[in-house]
C-alpha positions in Angstrom: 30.2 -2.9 26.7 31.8 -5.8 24.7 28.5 -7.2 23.8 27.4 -3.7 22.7 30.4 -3.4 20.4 29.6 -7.0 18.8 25.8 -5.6 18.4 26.8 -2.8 17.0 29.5 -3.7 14.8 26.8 -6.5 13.2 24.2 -4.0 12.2 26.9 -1.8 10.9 27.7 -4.5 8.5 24.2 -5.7 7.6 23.8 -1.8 7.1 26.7 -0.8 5.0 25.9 -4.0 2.8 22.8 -2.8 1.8 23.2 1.3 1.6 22.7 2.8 -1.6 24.7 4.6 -4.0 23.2 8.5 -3.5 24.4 11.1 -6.3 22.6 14.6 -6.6 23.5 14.9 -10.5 25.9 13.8 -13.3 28.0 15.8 -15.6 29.5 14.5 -18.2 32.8 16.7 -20.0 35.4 16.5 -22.6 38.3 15.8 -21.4 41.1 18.8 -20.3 37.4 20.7 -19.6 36.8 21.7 -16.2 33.4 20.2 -14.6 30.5 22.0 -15.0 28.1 22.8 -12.0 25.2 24.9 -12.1 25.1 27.9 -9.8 21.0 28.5 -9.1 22.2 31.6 -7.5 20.9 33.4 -4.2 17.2 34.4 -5.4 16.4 31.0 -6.9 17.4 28.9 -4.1 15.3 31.8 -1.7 12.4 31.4 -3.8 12.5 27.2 -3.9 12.8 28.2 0.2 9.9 30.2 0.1 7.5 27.7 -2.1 8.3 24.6 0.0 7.2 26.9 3.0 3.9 27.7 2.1 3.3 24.5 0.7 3.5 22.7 3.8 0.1 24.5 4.8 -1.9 22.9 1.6 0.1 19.6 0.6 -1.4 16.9 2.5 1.8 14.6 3.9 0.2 11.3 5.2 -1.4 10.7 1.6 0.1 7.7 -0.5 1.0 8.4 -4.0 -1.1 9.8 -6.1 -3.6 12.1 -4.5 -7.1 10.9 -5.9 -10.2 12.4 -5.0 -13.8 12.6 -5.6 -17.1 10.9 -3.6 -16.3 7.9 -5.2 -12.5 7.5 -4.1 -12.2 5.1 -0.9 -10.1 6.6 1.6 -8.3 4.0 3.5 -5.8 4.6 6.4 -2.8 2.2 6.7 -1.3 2.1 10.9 2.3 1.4 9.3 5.4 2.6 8.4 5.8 4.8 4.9 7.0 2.1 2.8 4.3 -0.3 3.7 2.3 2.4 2.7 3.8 2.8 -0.6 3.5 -0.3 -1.6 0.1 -1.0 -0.5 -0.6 2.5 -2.3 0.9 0.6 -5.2 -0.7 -2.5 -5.2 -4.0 -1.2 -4.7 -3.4 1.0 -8.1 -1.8 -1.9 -10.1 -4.0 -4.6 -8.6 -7.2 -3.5 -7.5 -8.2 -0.5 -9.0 -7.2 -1.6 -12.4 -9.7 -4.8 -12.2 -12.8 -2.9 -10.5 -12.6 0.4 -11.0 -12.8 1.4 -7.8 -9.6 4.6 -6.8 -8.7 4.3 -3.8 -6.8 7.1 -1.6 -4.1 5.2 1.2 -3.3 7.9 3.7 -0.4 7.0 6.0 -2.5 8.0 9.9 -0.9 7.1 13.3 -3.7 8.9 15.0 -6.9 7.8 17.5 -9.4 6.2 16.0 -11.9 6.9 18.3 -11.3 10.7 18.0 -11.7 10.2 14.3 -15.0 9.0 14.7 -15.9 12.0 17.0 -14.5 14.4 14.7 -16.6 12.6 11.6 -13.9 12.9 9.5 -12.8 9.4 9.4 -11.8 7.0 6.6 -13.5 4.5 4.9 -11.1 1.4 5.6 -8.8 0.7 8.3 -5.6 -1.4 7.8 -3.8 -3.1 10.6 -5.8 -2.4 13.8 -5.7 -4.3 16.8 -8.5 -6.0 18.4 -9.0 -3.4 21.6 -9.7 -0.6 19.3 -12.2 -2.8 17.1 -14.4 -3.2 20.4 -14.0 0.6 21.4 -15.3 1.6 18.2 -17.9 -1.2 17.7 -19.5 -0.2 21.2 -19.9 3.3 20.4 -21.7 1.6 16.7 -18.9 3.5 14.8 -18.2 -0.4 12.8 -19.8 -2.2 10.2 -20.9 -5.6 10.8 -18.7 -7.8 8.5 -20.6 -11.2 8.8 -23.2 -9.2 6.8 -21.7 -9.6 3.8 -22.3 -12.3 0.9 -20.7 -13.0 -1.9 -21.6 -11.1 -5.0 -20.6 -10.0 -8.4 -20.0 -6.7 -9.2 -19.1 -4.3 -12.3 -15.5 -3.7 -13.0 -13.2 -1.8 -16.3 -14.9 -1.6 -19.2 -17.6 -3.5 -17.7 -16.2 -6.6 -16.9 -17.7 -8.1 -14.1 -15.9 -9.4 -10.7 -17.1 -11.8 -8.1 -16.9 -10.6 -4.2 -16.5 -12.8 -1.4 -19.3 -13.5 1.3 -17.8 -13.0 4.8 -17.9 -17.1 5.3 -15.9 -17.8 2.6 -12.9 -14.6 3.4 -13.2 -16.5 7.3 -11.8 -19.7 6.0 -8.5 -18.4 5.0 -7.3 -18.3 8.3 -7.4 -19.9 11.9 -10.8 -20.9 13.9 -9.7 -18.4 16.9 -8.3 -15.4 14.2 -12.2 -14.1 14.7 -12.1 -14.3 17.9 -10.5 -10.9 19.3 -13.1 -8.9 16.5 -16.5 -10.0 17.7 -19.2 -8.2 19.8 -22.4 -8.4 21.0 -24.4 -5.1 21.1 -27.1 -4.3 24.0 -29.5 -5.9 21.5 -27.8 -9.0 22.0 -27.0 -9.1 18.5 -23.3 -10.5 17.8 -21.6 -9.0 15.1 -17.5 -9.5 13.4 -16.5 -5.8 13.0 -12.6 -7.0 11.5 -11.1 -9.0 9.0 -7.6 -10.2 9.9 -4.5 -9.7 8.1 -1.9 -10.8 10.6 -1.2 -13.1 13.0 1.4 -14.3 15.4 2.6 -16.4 18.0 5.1 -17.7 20.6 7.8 -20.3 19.2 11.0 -21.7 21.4 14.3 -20.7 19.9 17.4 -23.1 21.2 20.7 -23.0 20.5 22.0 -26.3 19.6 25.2 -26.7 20.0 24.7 -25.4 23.3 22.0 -28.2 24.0 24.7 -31.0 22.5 27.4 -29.7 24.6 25.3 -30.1 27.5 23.4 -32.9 26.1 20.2 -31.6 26.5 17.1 -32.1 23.9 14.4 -29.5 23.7 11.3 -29.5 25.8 8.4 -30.9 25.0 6.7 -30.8 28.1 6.7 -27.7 31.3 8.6 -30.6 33.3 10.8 -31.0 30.9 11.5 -27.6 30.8 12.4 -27.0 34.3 14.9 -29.3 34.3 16.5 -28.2 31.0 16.8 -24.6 33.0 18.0 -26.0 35.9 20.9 -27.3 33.8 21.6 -24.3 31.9 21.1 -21.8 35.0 24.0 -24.4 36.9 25.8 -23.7 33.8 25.2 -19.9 34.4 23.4 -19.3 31.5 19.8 -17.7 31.3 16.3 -18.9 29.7 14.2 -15.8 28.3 10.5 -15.8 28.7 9.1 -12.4 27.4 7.9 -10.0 30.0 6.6 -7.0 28.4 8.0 -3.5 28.9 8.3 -1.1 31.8 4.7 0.3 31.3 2.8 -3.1 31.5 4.0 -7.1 31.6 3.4 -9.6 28.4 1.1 -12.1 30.0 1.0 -14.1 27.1 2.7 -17.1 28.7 0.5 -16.9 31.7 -2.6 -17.0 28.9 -1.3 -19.9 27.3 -0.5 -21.7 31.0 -4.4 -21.2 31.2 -5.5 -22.4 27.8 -3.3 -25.4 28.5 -4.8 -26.3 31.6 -8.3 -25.8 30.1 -9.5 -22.4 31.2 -9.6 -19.3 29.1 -9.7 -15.7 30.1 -13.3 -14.6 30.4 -16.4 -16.8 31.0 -18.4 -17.9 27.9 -20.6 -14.7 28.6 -17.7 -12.3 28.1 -19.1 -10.4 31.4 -16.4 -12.0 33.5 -13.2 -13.7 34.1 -12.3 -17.1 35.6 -9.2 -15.7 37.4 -10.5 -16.2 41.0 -10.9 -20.5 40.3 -8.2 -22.6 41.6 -6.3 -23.6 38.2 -5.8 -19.8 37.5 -4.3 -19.6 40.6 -2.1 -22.1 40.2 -1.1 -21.3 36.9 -0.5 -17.3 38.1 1.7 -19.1 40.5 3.5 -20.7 38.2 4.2 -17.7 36.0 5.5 -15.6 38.5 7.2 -18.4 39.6 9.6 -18.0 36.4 11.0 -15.1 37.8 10.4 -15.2 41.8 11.5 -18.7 42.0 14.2 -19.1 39.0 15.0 -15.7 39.2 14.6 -15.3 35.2 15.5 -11.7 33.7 12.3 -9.8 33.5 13.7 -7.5 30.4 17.0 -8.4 28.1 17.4 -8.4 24.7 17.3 -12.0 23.1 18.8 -11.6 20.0 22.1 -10.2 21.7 21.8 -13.1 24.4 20.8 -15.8 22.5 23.4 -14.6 19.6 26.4 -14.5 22.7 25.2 -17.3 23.8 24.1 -16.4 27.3 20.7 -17.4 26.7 20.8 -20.3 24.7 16.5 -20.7 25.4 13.7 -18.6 24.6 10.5 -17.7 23.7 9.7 -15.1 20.8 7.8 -14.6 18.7 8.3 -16.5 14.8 9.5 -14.0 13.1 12.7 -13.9 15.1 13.7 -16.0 13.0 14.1 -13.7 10.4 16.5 -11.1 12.4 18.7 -14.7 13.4 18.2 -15.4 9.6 19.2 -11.7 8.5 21.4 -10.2 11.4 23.6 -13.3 13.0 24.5 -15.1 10.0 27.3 -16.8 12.2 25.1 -19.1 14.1 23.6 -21.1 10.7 23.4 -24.0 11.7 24.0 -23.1 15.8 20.0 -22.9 16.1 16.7 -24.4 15.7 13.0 -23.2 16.6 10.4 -25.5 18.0 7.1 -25.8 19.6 6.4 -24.5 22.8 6.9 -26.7 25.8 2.9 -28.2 27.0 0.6 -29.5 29.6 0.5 -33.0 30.0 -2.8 -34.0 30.2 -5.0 -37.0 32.3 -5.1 -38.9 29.3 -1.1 -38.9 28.5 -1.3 -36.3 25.2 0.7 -33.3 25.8 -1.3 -29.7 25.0 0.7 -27.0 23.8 -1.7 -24.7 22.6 -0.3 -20.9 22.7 -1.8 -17.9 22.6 -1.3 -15.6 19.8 -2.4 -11.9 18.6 -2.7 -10.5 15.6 -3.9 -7.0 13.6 -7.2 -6.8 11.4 -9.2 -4.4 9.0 -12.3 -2.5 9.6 -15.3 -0.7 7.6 -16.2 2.2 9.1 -20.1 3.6 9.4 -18.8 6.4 7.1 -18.7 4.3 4.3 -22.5 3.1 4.4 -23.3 7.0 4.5 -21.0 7.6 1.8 -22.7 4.6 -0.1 -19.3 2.4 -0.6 -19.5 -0.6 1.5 -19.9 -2.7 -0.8 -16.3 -0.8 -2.2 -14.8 -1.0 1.1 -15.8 -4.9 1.4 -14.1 -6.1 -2.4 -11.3 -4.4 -0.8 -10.8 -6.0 2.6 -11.8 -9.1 0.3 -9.2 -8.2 -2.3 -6.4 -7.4 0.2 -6.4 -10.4 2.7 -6.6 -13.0 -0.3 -4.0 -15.6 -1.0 -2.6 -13.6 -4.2 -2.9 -9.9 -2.4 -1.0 -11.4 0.6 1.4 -13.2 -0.6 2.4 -10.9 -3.3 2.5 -7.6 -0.1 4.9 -10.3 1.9 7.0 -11.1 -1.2 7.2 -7.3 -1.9 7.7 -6.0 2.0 10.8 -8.4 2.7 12.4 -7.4 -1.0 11.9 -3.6 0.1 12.8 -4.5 3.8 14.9 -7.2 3.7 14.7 -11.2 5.4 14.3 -9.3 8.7 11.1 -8.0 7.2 9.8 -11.5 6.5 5.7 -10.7 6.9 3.1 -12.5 9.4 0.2 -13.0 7.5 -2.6 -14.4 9.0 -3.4 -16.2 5.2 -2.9 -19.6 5.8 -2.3 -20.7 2.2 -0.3 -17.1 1.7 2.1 -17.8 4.5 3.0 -21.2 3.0 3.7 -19.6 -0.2 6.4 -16.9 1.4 9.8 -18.3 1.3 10.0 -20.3 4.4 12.5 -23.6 4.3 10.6 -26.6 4.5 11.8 -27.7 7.6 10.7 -24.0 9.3 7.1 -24.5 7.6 6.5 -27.3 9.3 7.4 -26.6 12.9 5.3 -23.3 12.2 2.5 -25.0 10.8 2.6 -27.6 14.0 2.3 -24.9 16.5 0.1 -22.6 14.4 -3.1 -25.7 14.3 -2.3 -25.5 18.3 -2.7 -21.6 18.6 -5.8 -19.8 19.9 -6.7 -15.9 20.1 -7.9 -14.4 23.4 -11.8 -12.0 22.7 -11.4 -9.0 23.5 -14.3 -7.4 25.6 -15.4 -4.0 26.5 -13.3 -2.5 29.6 -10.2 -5.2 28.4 -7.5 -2.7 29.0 -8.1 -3.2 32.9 -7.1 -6.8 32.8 -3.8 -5.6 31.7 -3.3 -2.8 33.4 -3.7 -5.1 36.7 -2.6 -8.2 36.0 0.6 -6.1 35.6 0.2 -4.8 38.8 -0.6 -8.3 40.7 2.5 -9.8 39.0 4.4 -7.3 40.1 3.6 -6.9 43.5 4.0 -11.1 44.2 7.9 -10.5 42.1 9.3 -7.9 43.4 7.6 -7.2 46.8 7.1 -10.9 47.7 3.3 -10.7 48.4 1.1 -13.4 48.3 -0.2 -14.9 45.0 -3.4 -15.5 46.1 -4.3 -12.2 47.4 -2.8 -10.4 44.9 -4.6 -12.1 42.2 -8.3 -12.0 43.9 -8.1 -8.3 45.0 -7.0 -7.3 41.2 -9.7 -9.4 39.7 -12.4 -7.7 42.0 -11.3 -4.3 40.3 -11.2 -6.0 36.7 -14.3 -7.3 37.2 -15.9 -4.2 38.4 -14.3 -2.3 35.4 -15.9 -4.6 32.9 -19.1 -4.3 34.5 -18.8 -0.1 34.5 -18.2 0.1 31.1 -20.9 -2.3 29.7 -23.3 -0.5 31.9 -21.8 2.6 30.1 -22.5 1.4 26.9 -26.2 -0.4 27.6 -25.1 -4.1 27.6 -25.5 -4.6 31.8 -29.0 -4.0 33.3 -28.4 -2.1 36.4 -30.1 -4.4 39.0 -30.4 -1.5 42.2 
């Protein structure tokens, strides 16, 4: 309850600093004059009633702005909050539309994608989509093939023309893996890129240091060191915070990067498979439940209270909690720091501390090759992922949102430019050239779905890693081989 009240009474004051000053009118008087307030009366205010009610039938509430329309008009669908909506709305008119000529409609959709595509009434553009929905649609051919693209010049206002980026050249804004979770290879055996991405993130570890000098501990650099840094703050009864997902399914991102680490990724170079029944993924799904059967680390708490109380002085989260310790717990400046994740030593001495990261893209629908405005929907995806475009929406978001609203692009070059300390940017940069993104293939959701299920019957009922593992595997293997059957890309052998 105490820890609640200190929570509470923090975002109350973060809160009450920035609420704004609301007023339905002004009246201004002579003085000795009574104030004057319009009365709109009974019939009036029954007749605004009425108006909004019948309005609600024919005003369309997820568009942006200005309603533009027409065949030309690029409909684009932002998976967002309303104010990142509004300023993308904004952008788009101020920056884009104003150069090419090209109006562009941003509705505000939190809907299924997939059922949009059935239904034919999709949009044009997609904003902000994650890499599981990118394979469903580009199985069932709904996607355009990005890496299609070249650079050309186009028309713009009052004929001025403007030069679009080929696909190559948008790529090398960000990391080698940021590709990786957007790819597919149709029954033709044709691979195509069906997303652009626009963010990215990863793991960093969060200390407290005055914690670490009391006990005179350094950060980890290595998973040895890291064991006995817990082993000194759990004698100290004190907690280390890996993150482990929610009820509904665990975060296995540790137990990805405990993989990459030791050389192995997910699936085999074919995609049709995974390497989780070899002996280092055994070992390494040993070790990650380990965490929590052997060290008996929390499986759900709430870092920023912990870390902030001081209870858990170690932990893993993503980098942009370092803009809520930034914005929210302005008592522990200078109490803190953020590092690279601990790593693998290696046969050769180097440490690898690759981490496995995630990230959100944008798509071209097939509706906008029948509606004759790909080449529109690509100088958009072009326009909006650029160095300028990006670092302006981050700038913009964190003034509308705050420091706690600090954006994750997955520009390189913009996410230097965003108002990161120099000692933060370089940590950030260190771990972010050792960061890799898992593919995602076609029946994915059954890896997670079971992986949560083998974790959490070797935790909490004590079964046996090994079984666990290999019987869950058999049934995501056998789900990934259903569904590219389903979809034509497995012969059926019988």
């Amino acid at each position: 309850m105490f820890k609640d009240n200190i929570s509470a009474l923090a975002a109350l004051s973060v809160k009450l600093k920035e609420q704004p000053l609301e007023l339905d009118y002004l009246t201004a008087s002579a003085e000795g004059v009574d104030e004057f307030v319009e009365d709109k009366g009974f019939f009036k205010n029954l007749s605004y009633k009425i108006k909004a009610y019948f309005a609600t039938y024919v005003e369309d509430y997820n568009s942006v702005g200005s309603n533009a329309e027409g065949e030309d008009v690029l409909r684009v669908w932002v998976n967002l909050g309303r104010d990142q909506a509004n300023l993308i709305k904004e952008m788009s008119d101020s920056d884009f539309t104003s150069k090419t000529g090209i109006r562009v409609k941003v509705s505000l959709v939190q809907q299924n994608l997939i059922q949009a595509n059935i239904a034919n009434d999709g949009p044009d553009v997609v904003l902000f989509v994650g890499g599981g929905d990118v394979v469903n649609l580009s199985a069932r051919e709904a996607l355009v093939d990005m890496s299609q693209f070249g650079a050309r010049t186009l028309t713009g206002v009052n004929g001025e023309p403007y030069t679009v980026s080929s696909y190559e050249d948008v790529m090398k804004r960000f990391s080698k893996y940021a590709g990786e979770p957007y790819r597919f290879t149709d029954k033709t055996g044709h691979t195509g890129h069906y997303s652009i991405p626009i963010t990215e993130n990863f793991n960093m570890l969060f200390y407290r240091t005055d914690i670490f000098d009391e006990l005179g501990l350094e950060p980890p650099k290595t998973w040895d060191e890291f064991y006995k840094v817990l082993t000194v703050l759990q004698n100290n009864n004190m907690q280390v915070g890996i993150p482990n997902g929610s009820d509904s399914a665990v975060d296995s991102g540790i137990f990805l990067t405990l993989l990459k680490q030791n050389g192995l990724s997910l699936y085999s170079d074919d995609l049709k498979k995974t390497n989780l029944d070899t002996t280092t993924a055994l070992a390494v799904f040993k070790q990650w439940t380990g965490f929590y059967s052997q060290y008996s680390m929390p499986q759900r708490y709430d870092l920023y209270t912990r870390f902030r109380t001081g209870e858990m002085p170690m932990g893993f989260a993503g980098y942009t909690f370092v803009n809520q310790l930034n914005y929210a717990a302005p008592e522990l400046k200078g109490l803190w720091q953020m590092t690279t994740i601990p790593g693998t030593v290696m046969e050769d001495g180097t440490i690898n501390n690759i981490d496995s990261g995630g990230g959100a893209g944008a798509l071209i629908y097939q509706r906008a090759v029948k509606r004759g405005v790909e080449d529109a929907a690509w100088a958009y995806i072009d326009w909006f992922t650029s160095e300028d475009a990006q670092a302006k929406y981050g700038f913009d978001i964190e003034t509308l949102l705050g420091a706690a609203g600090r954006y994750d692009t997955a520009n390189r070059a913009a996410a230097e430019r965003l108002p990161w300390s120099a000692k933060e940017w370089k940590v950030l940069k260190e771990q972010w050239d050792n960061m890799f993104i898992n593919p995602v293939v076609i029946g994915d959701y059954y890896y997670s779905r079971n992986i949560t299920f083998a974790f959490r019957n070797v935790v909490i009922y004590a079964k046996n890693p090994r079984e666990m593992l290999l019987s869950y595997n058999k049934e995501i293997n056998a789900e990934i081989t259903t569904k590219r059957k389903e979809f034509g890309l497995e012969v059926d052998e019988k």
